[in-house]
C-alpha positions in Angstrom: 63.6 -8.8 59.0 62.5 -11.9 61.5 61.1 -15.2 59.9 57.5 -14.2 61.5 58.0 -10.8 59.3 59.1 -12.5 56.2 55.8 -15.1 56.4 53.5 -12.2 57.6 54.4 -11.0 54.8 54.3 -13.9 52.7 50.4 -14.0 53.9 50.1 -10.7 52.9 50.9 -10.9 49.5 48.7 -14.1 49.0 45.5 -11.6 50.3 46.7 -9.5 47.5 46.3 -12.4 45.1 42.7 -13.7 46.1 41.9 -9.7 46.4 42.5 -9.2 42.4 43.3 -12.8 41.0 40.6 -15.1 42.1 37.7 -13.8 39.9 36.6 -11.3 42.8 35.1 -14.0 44.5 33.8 -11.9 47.2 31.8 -9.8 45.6 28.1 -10.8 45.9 27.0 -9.6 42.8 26.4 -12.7 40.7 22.4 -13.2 40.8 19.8 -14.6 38.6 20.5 -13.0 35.1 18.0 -10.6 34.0 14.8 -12.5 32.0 15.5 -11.2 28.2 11.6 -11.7 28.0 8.8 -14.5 28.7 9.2 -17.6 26.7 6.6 -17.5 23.7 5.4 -20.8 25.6 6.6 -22.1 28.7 7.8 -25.6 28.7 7.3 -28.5 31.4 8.3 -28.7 34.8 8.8 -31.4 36.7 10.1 -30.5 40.7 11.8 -33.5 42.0 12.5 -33.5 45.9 14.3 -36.2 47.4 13.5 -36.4 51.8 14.6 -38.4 54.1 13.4 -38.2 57.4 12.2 -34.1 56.9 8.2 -34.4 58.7 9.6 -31.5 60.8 9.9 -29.1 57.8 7.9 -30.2 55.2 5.0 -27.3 56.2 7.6 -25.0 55.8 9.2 -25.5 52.7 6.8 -27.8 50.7 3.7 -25.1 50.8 6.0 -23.1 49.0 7.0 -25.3 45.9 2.7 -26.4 45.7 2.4 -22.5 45.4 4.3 -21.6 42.8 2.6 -19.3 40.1 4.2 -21.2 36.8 2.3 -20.5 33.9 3.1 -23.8 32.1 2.6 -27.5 33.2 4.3 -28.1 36.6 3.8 -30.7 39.1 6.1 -32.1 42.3 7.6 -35.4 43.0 8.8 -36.4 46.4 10.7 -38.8 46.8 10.6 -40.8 50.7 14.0 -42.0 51.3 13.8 -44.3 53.8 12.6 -41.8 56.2 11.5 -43.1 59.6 9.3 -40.2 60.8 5.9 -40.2 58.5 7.6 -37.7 55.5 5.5 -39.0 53.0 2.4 -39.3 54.8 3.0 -35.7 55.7 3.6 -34.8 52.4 0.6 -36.0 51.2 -1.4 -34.4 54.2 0.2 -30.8 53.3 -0.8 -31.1 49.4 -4.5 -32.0 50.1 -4.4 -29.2 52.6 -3.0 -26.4 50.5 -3.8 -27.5 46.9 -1.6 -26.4 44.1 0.7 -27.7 42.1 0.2 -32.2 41.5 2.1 -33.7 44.0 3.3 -37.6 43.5 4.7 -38.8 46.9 6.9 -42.4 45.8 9.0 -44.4 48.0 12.0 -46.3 46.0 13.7 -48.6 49.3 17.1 -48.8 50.6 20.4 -48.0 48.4 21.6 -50.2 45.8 25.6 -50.9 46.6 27.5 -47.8 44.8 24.7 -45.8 45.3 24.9 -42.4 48.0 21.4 -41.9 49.5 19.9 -38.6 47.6 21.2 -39.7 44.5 19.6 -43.1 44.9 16.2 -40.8 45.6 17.3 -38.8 42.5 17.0 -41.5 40.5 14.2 -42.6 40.7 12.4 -39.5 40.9 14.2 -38.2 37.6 13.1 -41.5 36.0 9.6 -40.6 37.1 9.3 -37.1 36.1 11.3 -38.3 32.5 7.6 -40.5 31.6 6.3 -36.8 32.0 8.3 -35.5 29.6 9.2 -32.3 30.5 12.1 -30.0 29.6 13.1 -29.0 32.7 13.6 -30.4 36.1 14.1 -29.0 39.3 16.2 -30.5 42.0 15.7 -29.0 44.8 16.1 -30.3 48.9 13.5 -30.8 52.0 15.1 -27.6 53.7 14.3 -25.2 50.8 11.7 -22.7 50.4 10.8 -20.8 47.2 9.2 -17.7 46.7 5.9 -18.2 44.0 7.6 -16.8 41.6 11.1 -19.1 42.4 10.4 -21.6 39.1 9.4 -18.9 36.7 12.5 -16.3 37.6 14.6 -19.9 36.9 13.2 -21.0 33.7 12.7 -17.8 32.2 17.2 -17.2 32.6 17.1 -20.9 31.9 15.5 -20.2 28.5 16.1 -16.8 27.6 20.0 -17.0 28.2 20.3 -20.7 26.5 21.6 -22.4 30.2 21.7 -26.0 30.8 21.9 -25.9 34.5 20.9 -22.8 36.6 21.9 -23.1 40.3 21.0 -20.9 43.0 22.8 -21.2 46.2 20.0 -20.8 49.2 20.6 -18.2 51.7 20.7 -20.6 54.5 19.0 -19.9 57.9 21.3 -17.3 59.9 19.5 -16.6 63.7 22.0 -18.4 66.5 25.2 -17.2 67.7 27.0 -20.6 66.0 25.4 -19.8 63.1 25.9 -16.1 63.0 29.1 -17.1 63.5 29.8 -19.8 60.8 26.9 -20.0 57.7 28.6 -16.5 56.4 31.8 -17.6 56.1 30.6 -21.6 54.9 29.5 -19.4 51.4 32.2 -17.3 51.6 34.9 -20.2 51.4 32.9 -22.2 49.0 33.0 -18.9 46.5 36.8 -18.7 47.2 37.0 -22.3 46.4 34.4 -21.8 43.4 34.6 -18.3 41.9 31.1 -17.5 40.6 32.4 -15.7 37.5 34.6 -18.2 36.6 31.3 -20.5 37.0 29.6 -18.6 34.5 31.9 -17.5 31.8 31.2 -18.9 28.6 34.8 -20.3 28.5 34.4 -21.4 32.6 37.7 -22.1 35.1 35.5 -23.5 37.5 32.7 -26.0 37.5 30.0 -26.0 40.4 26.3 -25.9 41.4 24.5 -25.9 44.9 22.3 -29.0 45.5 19.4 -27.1 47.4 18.6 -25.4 44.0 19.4 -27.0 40.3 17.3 -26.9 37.3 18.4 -28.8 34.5 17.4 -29.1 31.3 15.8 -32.7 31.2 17.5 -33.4 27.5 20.7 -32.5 28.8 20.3 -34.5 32.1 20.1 -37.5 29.9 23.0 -36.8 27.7 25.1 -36.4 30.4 24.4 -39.5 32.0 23.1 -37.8 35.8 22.7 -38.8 38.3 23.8 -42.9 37.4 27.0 -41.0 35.7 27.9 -39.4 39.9 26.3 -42.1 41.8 28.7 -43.1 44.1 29.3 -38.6 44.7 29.1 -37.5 48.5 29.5 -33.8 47.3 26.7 -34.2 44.5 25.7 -30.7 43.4 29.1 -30.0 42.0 29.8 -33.9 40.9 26.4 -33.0 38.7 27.6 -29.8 37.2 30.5 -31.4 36.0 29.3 -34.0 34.5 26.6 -31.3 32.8 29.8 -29.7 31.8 31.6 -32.7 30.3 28.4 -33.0 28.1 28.9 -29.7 26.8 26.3 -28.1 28.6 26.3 -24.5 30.0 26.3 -23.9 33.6 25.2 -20.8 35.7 25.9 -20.4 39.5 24.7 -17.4 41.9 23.4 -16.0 45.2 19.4 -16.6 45.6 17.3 -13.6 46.6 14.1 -15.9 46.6 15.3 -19.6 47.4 15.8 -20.0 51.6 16.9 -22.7 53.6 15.0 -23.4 56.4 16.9 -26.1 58.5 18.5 -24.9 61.5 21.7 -25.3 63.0 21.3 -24.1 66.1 24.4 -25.6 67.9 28.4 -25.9 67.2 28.1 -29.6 66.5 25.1 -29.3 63.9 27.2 -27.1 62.3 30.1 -29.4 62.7 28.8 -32.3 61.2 27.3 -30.1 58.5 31.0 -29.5 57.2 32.7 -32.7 58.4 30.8 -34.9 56.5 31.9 -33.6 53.3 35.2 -31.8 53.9 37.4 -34.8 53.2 35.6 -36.2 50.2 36.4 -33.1 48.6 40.2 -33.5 49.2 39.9 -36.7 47.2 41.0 -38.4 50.5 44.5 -37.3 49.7 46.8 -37.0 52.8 48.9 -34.5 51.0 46.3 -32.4 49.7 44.7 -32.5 53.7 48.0 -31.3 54.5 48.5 -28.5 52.0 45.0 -27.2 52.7 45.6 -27.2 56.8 49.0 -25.4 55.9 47.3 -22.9 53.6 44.1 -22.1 55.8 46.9 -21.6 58.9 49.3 -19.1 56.3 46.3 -17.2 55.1 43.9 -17.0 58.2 45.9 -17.4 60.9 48.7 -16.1 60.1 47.9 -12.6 60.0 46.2 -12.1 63.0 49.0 -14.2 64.7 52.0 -11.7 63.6 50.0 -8.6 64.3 49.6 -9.6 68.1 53.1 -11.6 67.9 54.7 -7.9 66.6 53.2 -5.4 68.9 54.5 -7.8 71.9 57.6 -8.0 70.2 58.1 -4.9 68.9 58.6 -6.4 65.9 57.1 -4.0 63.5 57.4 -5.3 60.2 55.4 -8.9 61.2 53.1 -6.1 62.7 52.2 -4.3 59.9 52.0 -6.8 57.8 49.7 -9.3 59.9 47.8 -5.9 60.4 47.1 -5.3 56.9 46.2 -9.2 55.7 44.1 -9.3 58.4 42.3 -5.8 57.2 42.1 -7.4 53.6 40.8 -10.1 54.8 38.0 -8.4 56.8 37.3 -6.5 53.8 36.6 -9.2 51.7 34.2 -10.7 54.4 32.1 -7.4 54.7 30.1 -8.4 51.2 28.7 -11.5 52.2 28.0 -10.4 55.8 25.5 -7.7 54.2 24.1 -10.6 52.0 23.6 -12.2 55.4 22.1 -9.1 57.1 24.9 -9.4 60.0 26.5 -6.5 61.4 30.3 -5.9 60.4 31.9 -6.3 63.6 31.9 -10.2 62.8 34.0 -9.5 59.5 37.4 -9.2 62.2 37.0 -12.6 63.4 36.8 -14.9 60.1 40.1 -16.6 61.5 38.7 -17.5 64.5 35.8 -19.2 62.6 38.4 -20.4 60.0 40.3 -22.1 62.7 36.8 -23.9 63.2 36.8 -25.2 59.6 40.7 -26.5 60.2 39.6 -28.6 62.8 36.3 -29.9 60.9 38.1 -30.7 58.3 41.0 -32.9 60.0 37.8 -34.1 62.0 36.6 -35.3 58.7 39.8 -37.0 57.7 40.2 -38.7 61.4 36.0 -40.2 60.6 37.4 -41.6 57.4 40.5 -43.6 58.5 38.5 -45.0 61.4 36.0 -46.0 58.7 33.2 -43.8 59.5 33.2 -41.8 56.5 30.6 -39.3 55.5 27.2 -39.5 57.8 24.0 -38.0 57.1 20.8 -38.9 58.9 21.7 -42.2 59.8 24.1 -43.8 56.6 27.5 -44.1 56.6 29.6 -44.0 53.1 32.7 -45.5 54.4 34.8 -44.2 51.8 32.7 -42.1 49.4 34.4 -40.5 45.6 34.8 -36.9 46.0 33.7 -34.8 43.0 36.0 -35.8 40.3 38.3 -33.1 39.4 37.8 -32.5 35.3 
């Protein structure tokens, strides 16, 4: 057989593996366990949002948390980070407006030295909500919208199934071509990266959370340090799950049915900078591991499709077949996160095409970082920011 046979084949039998051997990341399955019945009394909330510079969808997403139907004490701290465009005064116009739950808009100044931007905000408004005394806390972003009953669904598989940390990854907003194109497959890869069951076995192989959406048990927040414990973390949700982990604490990790993002990403380089700012922090800025993860994304993505065509020009038929076939498994394992997403399953076909996208974000992350750029989000720069720490 030809070398483009042998590695088609090679690709081929790494599909196999993620197919059976990567705790079925690509099923969709893993939701909000089932409430085992209402708490006999429903402990203290405190929501704690950290915005910078988010006026334009504050009347989208903070309505939503002032709504919520809790039956226990709950109120909502935002916390103004800096932001330039009136997010705090608009806060504060939205809760006189629509009433609901207590709303305490505070505003804590620039970033001490060590300290990323939302986890400066973090701080402070987790210190806040801690002279409350609750037993839970909600992190949850700007961009995110909840469903009224959103807090109680949480707290009641918070409580009822003995979870320290109950994380629901937002289904983000999915309307323009780029994003059609991209948001999927963002999930997708971050659950082939971070296997959901392994997440939430009782005896976990993987540690993660998703920022948009994190309650925490309050006692267990301060056990474990958070957020002074990840403060310098660019990639924070799963630097915080860790360290909840470290502390002995049980973590839980699935798809939301009724937590949304709402910020839009309506062009290529939203997107792009979405991914870039991050992609390299989680690589640990490690050239090798840059360069094992470009070589793996081309052998299991590009790859297939590659020897299909490359075979039936060639009349090779072995590189054919088996290109054919990874690129078919791979499709397939698209097709339950495109449903999620409510996109039609003609997009499954071209994953490699969009993972060629995240190849070149990626390096485009590495190139910021050596020309001392770093991670940028509305308007900082983290020069060289810790990656999640591996343990």
């Amino acid at each position: 057989m030809s070398p483009l046979a042998w590695i088609a084949i090679a690709a081929l039998a790494v599909w196999g593996w993620l197919l059976l051997g990567q705790g079925f990341f690509w099923r969709t399955d893993q939701r909000l366990p089932a409430p085992v019945g209402a708490p006999a009394r429903w402990p203290g909330v405190v929501v704690v949002v950290p915005a910078r510079d988010e006026a334009a969808v504050l009347p989208l997403s903070l309505p939503s948390l002032l709504a919520q139907d809790y039956p226990g004490p709950a109120e909502v701290i935002l916390v103004d980070d800096g932001s330039t465009d009136g997010t705090g005064e608009r806060a504060a116009e939205l809760a006189a407006c629509h009433g609901g739950l207590p709303l305490t808009v505070v505003s804590p100044g620039e970033p001490e030295p060590g300290w990323t931007g939302k986890l400066w905000a973090l701080r402070h408004g987790m210190a806040l909500a801690r002279a409350r005394g609750p037993e839970f806390l909600l992190l949850t972003d700007a961009d995110i919208a909840h469903e009224p009953d959103s807090l109680r669904l949480l707290v009641e598989a918070a409580a009822g199934h003995r979870l320290d940390l109950v994380s629901q990854m937002a289904r983000l907003r999915v309307a323009s071509g780029w994003e059609r194109l991209i948001v999927p497959a963002f999930v997708y890869f971050f659950c082939q990266l971070y296997p959901f069951r392994w997440i939430n076995r009782r005896r976990p192989r993987a540690t993660a959370a998703a920022g948009g959406c994190v309650l925490l048990q309050a006692e267990t927040a301060e056990r474990a340090g958070v957020p002074a414990a990840i403060r310098q973390a660019v990639i924070d949700d799963v630097s915080l799950a860790r360290a909840v982990r470290r502390a002995g604490g049980r973590v839980w990790l699935g798809l939301a049915e009724r937590v949304d993002s709402i910020r839009p990403y309506p062009r290529l380089a939203d997107l792009w900078r979405m991914v870039a700012r991050s992609a390299y922090a989680q690589l640990r800025h490690n050239p090798a591991l840059l360069a094992g993860t470009v070589a793996g994304l081309v052998l299991v993505y590009l790859v297939p499709p590659g020897a299909l065509i490359a075979g039936l020009v060639t009349g090779d038929a072995p590189a054919a077949w088996a290109g054919g076939l990874g690129w078919a498994v791979m499709a397939g394992t698209y097709l339950p996160m495109l449903r999620y997403y409510r996109q039609p399953p003609w997009l499954a076909p071209l994953l490699p095409l969009t993972a060629l996208l995240y190849l070149l974000m990626t390096v485009d992350s590495a190139v910021q970082h050596y020309r001392g750029r770093g991670a940028a989000w509305k308007g900082r720069t983290y020069a060289r920011p810790e990656a999640a720490p591996d343990r």
